[in-house]
N, CA and C of each residue as an Amber inpcrd file, in Angstrom:
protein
   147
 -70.5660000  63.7800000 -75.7580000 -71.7430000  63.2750000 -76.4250000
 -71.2750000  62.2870000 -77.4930000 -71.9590000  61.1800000 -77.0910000
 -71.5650000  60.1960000 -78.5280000 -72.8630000  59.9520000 -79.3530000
 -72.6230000  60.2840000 -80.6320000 -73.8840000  60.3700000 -81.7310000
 -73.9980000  58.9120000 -82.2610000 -74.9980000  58.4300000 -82.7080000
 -75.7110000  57.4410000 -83.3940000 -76.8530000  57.8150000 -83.6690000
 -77.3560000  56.4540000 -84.5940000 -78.7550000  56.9120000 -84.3500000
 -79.9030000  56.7230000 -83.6800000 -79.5630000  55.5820000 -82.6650000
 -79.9880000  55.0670000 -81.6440000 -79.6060000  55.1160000 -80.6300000
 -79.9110000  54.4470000 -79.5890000 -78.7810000  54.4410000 -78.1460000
 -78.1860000  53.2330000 -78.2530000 -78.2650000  52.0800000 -78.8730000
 -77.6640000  50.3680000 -79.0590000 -76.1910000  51.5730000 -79.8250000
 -76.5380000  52.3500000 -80.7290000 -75.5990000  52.4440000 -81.7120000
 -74.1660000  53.2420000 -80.9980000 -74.6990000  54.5140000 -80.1700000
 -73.6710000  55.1200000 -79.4510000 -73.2980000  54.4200000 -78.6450000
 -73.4480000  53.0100000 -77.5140000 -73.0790000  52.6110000 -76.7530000
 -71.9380000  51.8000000 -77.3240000 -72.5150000  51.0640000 -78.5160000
 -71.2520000  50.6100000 -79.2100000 -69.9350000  51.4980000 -79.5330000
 -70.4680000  52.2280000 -80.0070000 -69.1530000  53.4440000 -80.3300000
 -68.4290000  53.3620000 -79.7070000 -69.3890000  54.0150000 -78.1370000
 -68.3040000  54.1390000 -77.0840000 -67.1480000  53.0130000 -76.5100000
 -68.1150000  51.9420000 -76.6900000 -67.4990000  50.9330000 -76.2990000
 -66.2160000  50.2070000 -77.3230000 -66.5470000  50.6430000 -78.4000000
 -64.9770000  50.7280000 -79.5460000 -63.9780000  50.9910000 -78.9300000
 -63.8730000  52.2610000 -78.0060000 -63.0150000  52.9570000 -77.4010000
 -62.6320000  52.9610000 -76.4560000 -63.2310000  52.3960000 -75.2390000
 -63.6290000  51.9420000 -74.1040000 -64.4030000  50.9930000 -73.7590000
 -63.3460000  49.6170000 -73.8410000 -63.9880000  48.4020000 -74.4540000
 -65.1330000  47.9010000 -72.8330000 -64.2690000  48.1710000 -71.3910000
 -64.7180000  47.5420000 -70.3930000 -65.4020000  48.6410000 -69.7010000
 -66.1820000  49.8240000 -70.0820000 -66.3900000  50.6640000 -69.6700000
 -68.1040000  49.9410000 -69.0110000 -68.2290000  51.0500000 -67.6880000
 -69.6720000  51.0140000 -66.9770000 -70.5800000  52.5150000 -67.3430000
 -72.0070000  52.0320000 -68.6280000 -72.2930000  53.1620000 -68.5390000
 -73.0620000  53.4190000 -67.6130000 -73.0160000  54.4390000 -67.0030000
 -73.5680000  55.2740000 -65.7450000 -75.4670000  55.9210000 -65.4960000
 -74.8410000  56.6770000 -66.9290000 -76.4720000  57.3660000 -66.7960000
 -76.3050000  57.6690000 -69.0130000 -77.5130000  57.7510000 -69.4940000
 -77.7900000  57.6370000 -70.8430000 -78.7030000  58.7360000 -71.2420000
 -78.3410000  59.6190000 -71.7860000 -79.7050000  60.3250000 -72.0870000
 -79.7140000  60.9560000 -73.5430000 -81.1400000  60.5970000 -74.2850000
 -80.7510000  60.2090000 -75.9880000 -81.3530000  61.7830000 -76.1360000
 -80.7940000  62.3470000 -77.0460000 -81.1680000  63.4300000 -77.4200000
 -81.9890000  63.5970000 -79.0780000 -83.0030000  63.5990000 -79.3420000
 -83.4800000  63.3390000 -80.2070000 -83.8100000  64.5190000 -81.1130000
 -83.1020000  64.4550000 -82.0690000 -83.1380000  65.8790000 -83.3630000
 -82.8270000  66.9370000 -82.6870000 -81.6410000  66.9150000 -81.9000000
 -80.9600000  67.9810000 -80.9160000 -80.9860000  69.5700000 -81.8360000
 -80.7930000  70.3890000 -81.7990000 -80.7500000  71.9560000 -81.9350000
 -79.3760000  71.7950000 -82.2800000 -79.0300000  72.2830000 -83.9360000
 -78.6680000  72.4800000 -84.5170000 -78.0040000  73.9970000 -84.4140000
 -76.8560000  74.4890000 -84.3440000 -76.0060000  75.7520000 -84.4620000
 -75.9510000  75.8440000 -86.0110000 -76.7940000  77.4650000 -86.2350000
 -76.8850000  77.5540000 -87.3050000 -75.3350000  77.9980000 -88.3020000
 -75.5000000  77.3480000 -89.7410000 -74.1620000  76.8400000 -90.7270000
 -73.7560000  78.2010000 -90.7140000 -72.1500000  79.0360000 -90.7240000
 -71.9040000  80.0370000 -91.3990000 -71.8020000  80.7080000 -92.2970000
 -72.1070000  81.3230000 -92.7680000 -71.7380000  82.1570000 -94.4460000
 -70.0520000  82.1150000 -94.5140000 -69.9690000  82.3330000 -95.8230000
 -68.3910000  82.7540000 -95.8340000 -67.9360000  83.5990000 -96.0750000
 -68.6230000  85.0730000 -95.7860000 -68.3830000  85.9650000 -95.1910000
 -68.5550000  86.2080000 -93.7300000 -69.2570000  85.7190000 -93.0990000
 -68.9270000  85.3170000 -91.7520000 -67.5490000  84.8970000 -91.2410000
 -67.0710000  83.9500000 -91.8340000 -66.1700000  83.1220000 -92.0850000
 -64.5530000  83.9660000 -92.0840000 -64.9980000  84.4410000 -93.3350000
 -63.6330000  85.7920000 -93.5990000 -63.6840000  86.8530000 -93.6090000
 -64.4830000  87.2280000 -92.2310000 -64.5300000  88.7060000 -91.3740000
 -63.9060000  87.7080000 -90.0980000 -64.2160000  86.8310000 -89.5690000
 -63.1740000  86.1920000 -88.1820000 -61.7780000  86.1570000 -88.0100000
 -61.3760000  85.8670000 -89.9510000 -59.8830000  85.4640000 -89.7610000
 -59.7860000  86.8610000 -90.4550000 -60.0620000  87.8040000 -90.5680000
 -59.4950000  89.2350000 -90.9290000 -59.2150000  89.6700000 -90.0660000
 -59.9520000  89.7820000 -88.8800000 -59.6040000  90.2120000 -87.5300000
 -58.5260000  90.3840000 -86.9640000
């Protein structure tokens, strides 16, 4: 997934990186679902383990 905030914006990105690239298929994901932030006790009960 390449983020921007548009689709002009990720295509550029990509294309930073992959200057002669063919994009294929595009699909913009708009205010995608968010994985909720951890506590930090969350955090340091994982690495106690």
């Amino acid at each position: 997934m390449i983020h921007g905030r548009d689709e002009h914006e990720a295509q550029r990105k990509l294309r930073q990186v992959y200057h002669d690239c063919q994009i294929i298929e595009c699909i913009c994901h708009h205010g995608s679902v968010r994985v909720p932030v951890a506590s930090f006790e969350e955090v340091a009960n994982l690495i106690v383990r």
